[in-house]
C-alpha positions in Angstrom: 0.0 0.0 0.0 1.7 3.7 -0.8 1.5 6.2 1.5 2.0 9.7 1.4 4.0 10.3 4.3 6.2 7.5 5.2 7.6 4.2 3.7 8.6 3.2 6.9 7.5 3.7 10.8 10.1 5.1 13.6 10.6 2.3 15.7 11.8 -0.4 12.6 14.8 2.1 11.7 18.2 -0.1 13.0 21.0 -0.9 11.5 19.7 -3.3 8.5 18.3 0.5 7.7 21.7 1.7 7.0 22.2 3.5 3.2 18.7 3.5 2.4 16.4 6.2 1.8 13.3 6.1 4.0 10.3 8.9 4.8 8.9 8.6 8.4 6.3 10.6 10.1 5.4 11.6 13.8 5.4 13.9 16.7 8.0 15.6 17.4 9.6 14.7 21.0 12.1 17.0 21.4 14.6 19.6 19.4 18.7 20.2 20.2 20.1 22.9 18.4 23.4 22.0 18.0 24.1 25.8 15.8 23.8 25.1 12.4 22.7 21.2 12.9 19.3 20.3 14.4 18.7 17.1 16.4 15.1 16.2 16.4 13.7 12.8 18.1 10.9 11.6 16.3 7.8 9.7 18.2 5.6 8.0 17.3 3.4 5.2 18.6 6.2 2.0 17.4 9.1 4.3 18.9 11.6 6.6 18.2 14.2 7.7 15.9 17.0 10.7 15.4 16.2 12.7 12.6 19.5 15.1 11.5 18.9 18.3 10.1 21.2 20.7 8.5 19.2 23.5 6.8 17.5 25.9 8.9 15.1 26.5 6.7 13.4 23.3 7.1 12.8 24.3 10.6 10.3 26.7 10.1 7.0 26.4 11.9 8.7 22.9 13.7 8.6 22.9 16.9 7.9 20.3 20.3 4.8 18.2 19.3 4.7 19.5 15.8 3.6 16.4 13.6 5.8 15.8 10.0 6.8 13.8 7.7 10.7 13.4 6.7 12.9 11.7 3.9 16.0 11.1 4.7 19.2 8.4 4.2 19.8 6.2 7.4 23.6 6.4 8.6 25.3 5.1 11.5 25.6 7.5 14.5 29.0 8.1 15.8 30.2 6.2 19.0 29.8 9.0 21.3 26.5 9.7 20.0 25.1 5.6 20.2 21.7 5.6 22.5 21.4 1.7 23.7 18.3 2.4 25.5 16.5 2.8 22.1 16.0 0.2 19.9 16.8 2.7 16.7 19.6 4.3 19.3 22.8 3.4 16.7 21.1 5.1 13.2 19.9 8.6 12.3 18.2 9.7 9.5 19.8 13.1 7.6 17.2 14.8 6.5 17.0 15.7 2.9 13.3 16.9 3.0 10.8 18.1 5.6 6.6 18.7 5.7 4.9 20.1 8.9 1.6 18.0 9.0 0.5 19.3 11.9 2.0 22.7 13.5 1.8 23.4 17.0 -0.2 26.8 16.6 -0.6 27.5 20.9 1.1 27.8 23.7 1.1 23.8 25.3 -1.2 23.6 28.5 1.6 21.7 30.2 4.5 19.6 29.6 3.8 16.8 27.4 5.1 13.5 28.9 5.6 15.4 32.3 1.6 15.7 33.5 2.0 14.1 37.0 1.7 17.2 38.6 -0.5 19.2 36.5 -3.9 19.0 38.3 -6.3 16.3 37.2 -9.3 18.7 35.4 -6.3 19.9 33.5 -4.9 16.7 31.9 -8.8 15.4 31.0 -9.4 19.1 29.4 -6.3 18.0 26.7 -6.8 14.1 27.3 -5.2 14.0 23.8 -2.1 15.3 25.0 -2.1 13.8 28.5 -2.6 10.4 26.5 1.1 11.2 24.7 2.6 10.6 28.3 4.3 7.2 28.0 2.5 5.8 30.9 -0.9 7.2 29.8 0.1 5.5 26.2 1.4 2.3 27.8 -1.9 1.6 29.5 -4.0 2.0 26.7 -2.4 0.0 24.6 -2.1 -2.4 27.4 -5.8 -2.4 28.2 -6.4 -3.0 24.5 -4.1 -6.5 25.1 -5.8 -7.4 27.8 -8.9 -7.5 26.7 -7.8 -9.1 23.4 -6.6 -11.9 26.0 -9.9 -12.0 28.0 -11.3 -12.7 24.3 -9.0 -15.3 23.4 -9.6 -17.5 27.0 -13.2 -17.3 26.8 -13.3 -18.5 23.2 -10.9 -21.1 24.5 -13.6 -22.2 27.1 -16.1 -22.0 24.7 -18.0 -19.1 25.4 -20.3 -17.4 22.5 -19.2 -13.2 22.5 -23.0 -12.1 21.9 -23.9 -8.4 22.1 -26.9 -6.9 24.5 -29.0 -4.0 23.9 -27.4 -0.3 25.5 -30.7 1.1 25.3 -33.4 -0.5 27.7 -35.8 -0.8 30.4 -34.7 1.2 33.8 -34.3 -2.3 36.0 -33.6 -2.1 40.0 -30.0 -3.3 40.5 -28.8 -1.4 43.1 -27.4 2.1 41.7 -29.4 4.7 39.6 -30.1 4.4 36.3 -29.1 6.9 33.4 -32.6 7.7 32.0 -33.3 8.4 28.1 -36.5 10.2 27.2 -38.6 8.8 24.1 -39.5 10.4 21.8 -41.9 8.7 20.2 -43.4 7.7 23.4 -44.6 10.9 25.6 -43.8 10.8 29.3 -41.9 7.2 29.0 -37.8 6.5 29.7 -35.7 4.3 28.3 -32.5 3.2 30.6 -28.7 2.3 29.8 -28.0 -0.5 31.2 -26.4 -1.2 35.4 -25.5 -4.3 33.4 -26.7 -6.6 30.9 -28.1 -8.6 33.9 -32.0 -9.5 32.1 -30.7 -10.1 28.5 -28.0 -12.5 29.5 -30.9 -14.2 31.4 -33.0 -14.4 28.6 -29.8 -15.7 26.4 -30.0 -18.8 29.0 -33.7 -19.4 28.5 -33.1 -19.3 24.8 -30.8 -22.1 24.7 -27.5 -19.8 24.3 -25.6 -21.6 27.2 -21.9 -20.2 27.7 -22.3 -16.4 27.0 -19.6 -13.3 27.4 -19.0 -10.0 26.2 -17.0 -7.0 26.9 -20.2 -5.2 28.1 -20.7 -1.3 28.8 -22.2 -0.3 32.2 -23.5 2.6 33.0 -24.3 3.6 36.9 -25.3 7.1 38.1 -22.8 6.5 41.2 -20.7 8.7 43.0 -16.2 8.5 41.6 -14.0 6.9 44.2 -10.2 5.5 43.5 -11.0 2.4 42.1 -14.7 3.6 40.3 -15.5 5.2 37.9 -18.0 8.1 37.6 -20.8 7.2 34.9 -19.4 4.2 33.0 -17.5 1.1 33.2 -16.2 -2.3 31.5 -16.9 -5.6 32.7 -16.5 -9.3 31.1 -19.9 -10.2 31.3 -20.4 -13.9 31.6 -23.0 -16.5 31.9 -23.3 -20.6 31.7 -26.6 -22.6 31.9 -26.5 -25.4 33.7 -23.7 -24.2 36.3 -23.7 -24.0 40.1 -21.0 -21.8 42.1 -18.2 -24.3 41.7 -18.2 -24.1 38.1 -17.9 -20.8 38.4 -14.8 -20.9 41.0 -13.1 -23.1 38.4 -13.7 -20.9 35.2 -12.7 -17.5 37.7 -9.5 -19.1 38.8 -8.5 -20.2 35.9 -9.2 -17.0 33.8 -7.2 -15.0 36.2 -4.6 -17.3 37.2 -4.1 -17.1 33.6 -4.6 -13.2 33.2 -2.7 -12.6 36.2 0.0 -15.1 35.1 0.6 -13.8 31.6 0.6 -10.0 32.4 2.9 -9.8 35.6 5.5 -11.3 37.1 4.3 -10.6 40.4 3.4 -13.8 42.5 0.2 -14.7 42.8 -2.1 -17.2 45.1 -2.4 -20.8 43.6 -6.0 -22.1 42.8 -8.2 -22.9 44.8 -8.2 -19.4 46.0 -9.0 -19.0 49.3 -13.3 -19.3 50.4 -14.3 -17.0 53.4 -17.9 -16.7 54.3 -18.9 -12.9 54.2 -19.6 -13.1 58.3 -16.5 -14.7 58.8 -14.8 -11.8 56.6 -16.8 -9.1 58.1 -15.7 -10.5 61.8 -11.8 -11.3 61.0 -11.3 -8.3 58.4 -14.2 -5.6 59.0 -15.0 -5.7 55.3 -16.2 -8.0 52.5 -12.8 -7.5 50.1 -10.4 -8.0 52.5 -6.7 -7.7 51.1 -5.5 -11.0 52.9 -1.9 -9.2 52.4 -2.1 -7.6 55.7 -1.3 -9.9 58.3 -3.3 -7.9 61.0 -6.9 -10.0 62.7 -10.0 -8.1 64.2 -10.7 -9.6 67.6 -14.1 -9.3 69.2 -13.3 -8.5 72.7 -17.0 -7.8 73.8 -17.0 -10.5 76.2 -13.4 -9.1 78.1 -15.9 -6.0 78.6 -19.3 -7.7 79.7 -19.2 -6.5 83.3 -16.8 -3.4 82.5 -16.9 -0.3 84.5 -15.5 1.7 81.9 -18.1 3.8 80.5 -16.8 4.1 76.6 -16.9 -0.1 76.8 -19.7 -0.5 78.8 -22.9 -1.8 76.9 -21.1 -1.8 73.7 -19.6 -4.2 70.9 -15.8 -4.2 71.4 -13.4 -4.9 68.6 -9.3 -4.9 69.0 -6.3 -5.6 66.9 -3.1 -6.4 68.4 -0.2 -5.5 66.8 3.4 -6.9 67.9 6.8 -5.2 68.2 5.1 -2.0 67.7 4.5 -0.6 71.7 8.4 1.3 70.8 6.4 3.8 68.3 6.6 7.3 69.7 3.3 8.6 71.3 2.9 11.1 68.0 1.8 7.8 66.2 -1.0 7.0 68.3 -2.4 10.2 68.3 -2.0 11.0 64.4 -3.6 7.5 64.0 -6.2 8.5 66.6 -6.8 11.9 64.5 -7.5 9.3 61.7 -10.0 7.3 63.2 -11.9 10.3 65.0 -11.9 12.0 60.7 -13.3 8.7 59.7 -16.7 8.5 62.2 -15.2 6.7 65.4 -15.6 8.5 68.8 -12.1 7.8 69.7 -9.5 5.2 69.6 -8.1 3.3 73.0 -4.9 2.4 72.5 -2.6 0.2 75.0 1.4 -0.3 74.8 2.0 -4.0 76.5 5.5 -3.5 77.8 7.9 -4.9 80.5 6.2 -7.7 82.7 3.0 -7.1 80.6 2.4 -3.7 82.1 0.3 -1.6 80.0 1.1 1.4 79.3 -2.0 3.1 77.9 -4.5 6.5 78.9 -6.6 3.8 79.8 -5.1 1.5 82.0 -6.2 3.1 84.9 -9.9 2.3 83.9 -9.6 -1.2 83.7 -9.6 -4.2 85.9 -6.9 -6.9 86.4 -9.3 -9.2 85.0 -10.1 -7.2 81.6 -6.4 -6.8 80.8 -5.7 -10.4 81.9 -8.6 -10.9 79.3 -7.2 -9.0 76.5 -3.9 -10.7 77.0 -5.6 -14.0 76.7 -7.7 -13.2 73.7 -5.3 -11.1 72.0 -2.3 -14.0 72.6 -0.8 -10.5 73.4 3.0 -10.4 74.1 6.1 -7.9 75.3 6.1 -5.4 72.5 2.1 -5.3 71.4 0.4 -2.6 70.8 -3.4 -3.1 71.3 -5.8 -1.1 69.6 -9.7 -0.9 70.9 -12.8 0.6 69.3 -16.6 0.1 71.1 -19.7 1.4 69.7 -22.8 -0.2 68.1 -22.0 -3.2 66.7 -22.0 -2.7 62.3 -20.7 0.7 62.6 -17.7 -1.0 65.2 -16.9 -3.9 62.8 -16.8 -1.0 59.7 -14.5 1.1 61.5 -12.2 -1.7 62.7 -12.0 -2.8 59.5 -10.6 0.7 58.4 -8.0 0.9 61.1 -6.8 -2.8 60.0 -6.6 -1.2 56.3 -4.6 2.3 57.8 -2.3 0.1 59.8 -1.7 -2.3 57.2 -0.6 1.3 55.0 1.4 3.0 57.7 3.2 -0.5 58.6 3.9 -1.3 55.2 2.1 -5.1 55.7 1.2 -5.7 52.8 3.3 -7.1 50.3 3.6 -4.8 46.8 4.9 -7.7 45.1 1.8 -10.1 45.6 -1.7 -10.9 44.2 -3.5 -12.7 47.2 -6.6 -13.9 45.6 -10.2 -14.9 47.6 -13.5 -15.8 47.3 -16.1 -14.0 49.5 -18.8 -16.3 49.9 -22.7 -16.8 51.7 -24.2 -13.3 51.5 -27.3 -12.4 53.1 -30.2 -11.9 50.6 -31.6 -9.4 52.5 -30.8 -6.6 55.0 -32.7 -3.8 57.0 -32.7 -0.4 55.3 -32.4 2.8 57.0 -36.0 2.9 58.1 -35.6 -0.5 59.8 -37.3 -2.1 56.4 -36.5 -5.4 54.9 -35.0 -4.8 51.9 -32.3 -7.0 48.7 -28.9 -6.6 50.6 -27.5 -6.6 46.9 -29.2 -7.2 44.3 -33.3 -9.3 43.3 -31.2 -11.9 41.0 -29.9 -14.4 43.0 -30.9 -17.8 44.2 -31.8 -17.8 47.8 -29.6 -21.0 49.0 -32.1 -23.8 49.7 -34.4 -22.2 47.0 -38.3 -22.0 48.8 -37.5 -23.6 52.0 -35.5 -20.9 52.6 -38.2 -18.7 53.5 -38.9 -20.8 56.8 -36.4 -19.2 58.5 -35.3 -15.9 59.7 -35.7 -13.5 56.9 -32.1 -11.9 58.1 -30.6 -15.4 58.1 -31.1 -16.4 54.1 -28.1 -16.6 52.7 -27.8 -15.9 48.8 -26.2 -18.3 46.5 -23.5 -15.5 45.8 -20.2 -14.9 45.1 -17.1 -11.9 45.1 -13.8 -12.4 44.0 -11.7 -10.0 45.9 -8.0 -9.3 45.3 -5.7 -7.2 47.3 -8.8 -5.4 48.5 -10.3 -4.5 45.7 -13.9 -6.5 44.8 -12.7 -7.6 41.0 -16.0 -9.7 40.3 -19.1 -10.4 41.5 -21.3 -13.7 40.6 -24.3 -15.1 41.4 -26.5 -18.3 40.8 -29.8 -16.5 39.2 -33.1 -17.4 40.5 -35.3 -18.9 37.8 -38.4 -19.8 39.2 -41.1 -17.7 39.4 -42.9 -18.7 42.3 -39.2 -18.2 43.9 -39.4 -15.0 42.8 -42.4 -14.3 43.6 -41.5 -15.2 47.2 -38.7 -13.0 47.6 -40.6 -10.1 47.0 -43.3 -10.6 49.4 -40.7 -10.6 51.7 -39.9 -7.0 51.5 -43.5 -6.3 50.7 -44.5 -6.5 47.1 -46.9 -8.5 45.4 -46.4 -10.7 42.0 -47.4 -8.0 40.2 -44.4 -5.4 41.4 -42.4 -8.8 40.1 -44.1 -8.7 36.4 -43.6 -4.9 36.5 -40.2 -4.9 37.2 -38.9 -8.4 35.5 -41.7 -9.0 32.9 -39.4 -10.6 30.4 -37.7 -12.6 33.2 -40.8 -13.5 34.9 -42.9 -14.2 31.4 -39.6 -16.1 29.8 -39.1 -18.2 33.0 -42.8 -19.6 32.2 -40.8 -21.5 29.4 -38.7 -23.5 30.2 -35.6 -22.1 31.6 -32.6 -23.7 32.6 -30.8 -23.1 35.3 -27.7 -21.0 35.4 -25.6 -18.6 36.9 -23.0 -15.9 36.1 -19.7 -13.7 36.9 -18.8 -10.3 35.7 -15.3 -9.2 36.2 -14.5 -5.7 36.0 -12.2 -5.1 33.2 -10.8 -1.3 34.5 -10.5 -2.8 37.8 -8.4 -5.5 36.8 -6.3 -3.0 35.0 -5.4 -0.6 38.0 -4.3 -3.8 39.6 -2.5 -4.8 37.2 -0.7 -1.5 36.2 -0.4 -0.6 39.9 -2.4 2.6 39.5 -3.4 4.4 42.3 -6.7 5.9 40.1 -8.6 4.0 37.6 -9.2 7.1 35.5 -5.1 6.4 34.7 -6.7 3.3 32.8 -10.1 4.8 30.7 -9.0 6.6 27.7 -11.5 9.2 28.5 -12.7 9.3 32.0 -15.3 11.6 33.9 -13.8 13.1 37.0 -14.9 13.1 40.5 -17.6 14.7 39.9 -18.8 13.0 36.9 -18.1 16.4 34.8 -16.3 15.9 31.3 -13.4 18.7 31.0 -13.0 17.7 27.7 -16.3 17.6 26.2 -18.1 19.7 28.4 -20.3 16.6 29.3 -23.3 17.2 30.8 -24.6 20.2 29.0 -27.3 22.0 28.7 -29.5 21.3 25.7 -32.5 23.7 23.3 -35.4 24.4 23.8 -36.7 22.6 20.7 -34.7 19.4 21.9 -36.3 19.4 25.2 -39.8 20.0 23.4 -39.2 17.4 20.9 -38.9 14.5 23.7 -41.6 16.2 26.2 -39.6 17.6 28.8 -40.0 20.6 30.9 -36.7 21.6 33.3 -38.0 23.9 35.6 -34.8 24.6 37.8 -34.0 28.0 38.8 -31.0 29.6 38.3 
């Protein structure tokens, strides 16, 4: 194929190059004047190369991130001028001709390749030119192999890549939905899809039984470090005739795989570990545990039952013991107190266990022989420890012990940068009170209730779902279920939380009318794809791993996304916005 503006692309240009005319074309990456010779490093996305240039005329309107085309012989650099850290590092090209493609016609924003410190809103208002930092490139391009890889395993296992609808039904999964007005349709919505939860249901019942794609999801939820405002990737799955274990098989080994073939980090062996989301709540204070940090949450409740103390007294007590740490000046305890006190707890108690098992704590004085010989017992506390205490109402206790394990596990460096420590989070409750004291999903109206009907004998509270996490590190990286799909089932659950079959065929119509039919059952897994990237890449943000990311306020620099919209386009799908300035 002939091209206009190069034979040849940077990164190829080595030695067998040597005596041969060649045109290449790219950004310019930098410019040495040498006084009468010009030095320009061409980039472009297969590398670099030196480009020589001895007429200043040819440097007109060139300059840093300029894009052009140049002909040139290839010839051997000098000794003293030989780059080994580039692959083209022992040629240059001498440039007999030179085009600007693209001049550079204002003043950069910032320092391409140097955006680290330029504030965030700033790099996604020129995304275009924060995406020329190699980094920025780098994990692009490496997102785009990952997910070529994803492909490639799932084909292996013989999944079908089908695509589902982007614009649907609004469907209760758990976050808001991104509404659509229709036009042709007065005063009804159209929704983009939490997921493509229902149509990969429907897949199942229609005889379609292994099931992925790279699917779109779109979630009116708030930014955080590892979330993304507005939209996210996941590799949606589903499998008729599969029960959880099938599902722990085709996780491990799609990751152990992933994991395997894009890091050299180490990595937990299959079977990953199974906790049961009680057991993780009680030992970790959270569902994704990172299982790096060495650090256990104690329940100490019953060291406290007859307590005089008045902060212990009445309340759920949880502690963490941490040894060889009672030498830490007192500045540490109180900046780590400061912490917990920004994060929602009342205080934190904190006890140095030192010579003779003294303790050496502002609390000592409060409690009884018996308490400390308690906490020494529980805690299998020894010379050294440092003891850690929070008391309060039981959940918000176990959540805030669970973020001191995570802050300790930070500020002690616990946890292992070099590892993946894989688990499965297992046995979630189906349903949970709200804030009004209500019964409500704890997650999400999809899954199987484990024990299916005679489930509902029991304790509401007590009904575990048959449901799943993968966790890594701390971070959630999938979520599966085994679906529900019966309709009486269904049917049931909802008259738990108060609402009658026909709530179910006016929220699931298609589920509940399909299941009439025949349908198998089947369950399902959805990894999320950016997610698996910042772990991967070791980014501290996943916006470092979306081409074009919304920031933390869901606001589009570049784009200007949301905006406002006419008159005539709010007229021509019915809608009135009565907001006042």
């Amino acid at each position: 194929m002939t091209n206009t503006y190069r034979t040849n692309v940077c990164g190829e240009i080595t030695k067998d190059f040597i005596g041969k005319t060649v045109k290449v074309a790219g950004w310019v990456h930098s410019i040495r004047d040498h006084g009468g010779i010009t030095f320009i490093d061409l980039r472009e996305q297969s590398g670099i190369v030196q480009i020589v240039v001895n007429d200043d005329k040819m440097m007109e309107k060139v300059s840093r991130e300029a894009v052009i085309s140049v002909e040139g012989v290839v010839r051997a650099r000098g000794d003293d001028n030989i780059n080994l850290k580039l692959k083209t590092g022992e040629v240059e090209i001498v440039a007999s001709s030179l085009v600007v493609l693209g001049a550079v016609y204002a003043p950069l924003p910032f320092e391409v390749g140097d955006s680290k410190n330029v504030r965030e809103d700033v790099r996604l208002k020129y995304r275009y030119l924060d995406m020329r930092d190699p980094q920025l490139y780098n994990n692009i391009i490496f997102r785009s192999q990952v997910i070529d890889y994803m492909r490639s395993e799932m084909k292996k296992m013989g999944f079908l890549e089908i695509n589902t609808p982007i614009i649907t039904a609004s469907s209760p999964e758990g976050a808001r939905d991104f509404i659509i007005p229709a036009r042709q349709h007065p005063g009804k919505f159209y929704a983009l899809p939490q997921s493509p939860q229902v149509f990969k249901q429907l897949l199942m019942v229609g005889g379609f039984e292994k099931y992925f794609q790279i699917a779109p999801c779109f979630r009116d939820e708030d930014a955080r470090a590892d979330r993304a405002a507005g939209e996210f990737y996941q590799l949606d799955m589903e499998m008729a005739f599969s029960t959880q274990e099938d599902w722990f098989e085709v996780g491990e080994k799609l990751y152990t795989s992933i994991f395997k073939h894009f890091s050299t980090k180490e990595m937990s062996e299959a079977p990953f570990r199974r906790i049961p989301y009680n057991e993780s709540l009680e030992l970790y204070g959270t569902d994704k545990p990172d299982l790096r940090n060495p650090l256990i949450i104690h329940d100490v409740t019953s060291v406290f039952a007859n307590t005089n103390f008045n902060a212990f007294k009445g309340s759920t007590v949880k502690a963490i013991c941490v040894p060889n740490l009672a030498g830490q000046p007192r500045s540490f305890y109180d900046t780590l107190t400061t912490f917990m006190i920004n994060n929602g707890s009342k205080g934190l108690a904190w006890i140095k266990v030192e010579e003779n098992m003294e303790f050496n704590s502002p609390i000592a004085k409060f409690l009884s022989e018996d308490e400390k010989q308690g906490l020494i017992k529980e805690l299998d506390a020894t010379v050294g420890s440092s003891i850690f205490l929070l008391a309060g109402k039981k959940a918000a206790t176990i959540k805030l012990a669970g973020i001191l394990r995570k802050e300790l596990g930070e500020r002690l460096n616990l946890c292992d940068p070099n590892r993946y420590e894989f688990c499965w989070i297992t046995d979630f409750p189906l349903y949970e009170l709200d804030d009004e004291g209500k019964l409500d999903f704890a997650h999400n109206p999809f899954s199987q209730p484990k024990g299916g009907m005679k489930a509902f004998e029991q304790d509401p509270l007590t009904i575990q779902a048959d449901q799943w996490d993968m966790v890594c590190n701390g971070y959630e990286l999938a979520s599966g279920a085994v679906r529900n799909h019966d309709c009486a089932v269904m049917e049931k659950m909802f008259e738990v939380v108060g609402y009658g079959a026909d709530v179910v065929r006016a929220k699931f119509g298609a589920l509940y009318d399909a299941f009439k039919y025949g349908a198998p059952p089947h369950a399902g897994m959805a990894p999320g794809i950016d997610r698996t990237l910042m772990l991967l890449l070791d980014q501290n943000t996943i916006r470092d791993v979306i081409p074009f990311p919304l920031n933390k306020s869901a606001f589009d620099p570049l784009t200007n996304a949301p905006s406002t919209v006419t008159k005539k386009q709010l007229d021509e799908v019915h809608i009135k916005v009565d907001i006042k300035e």
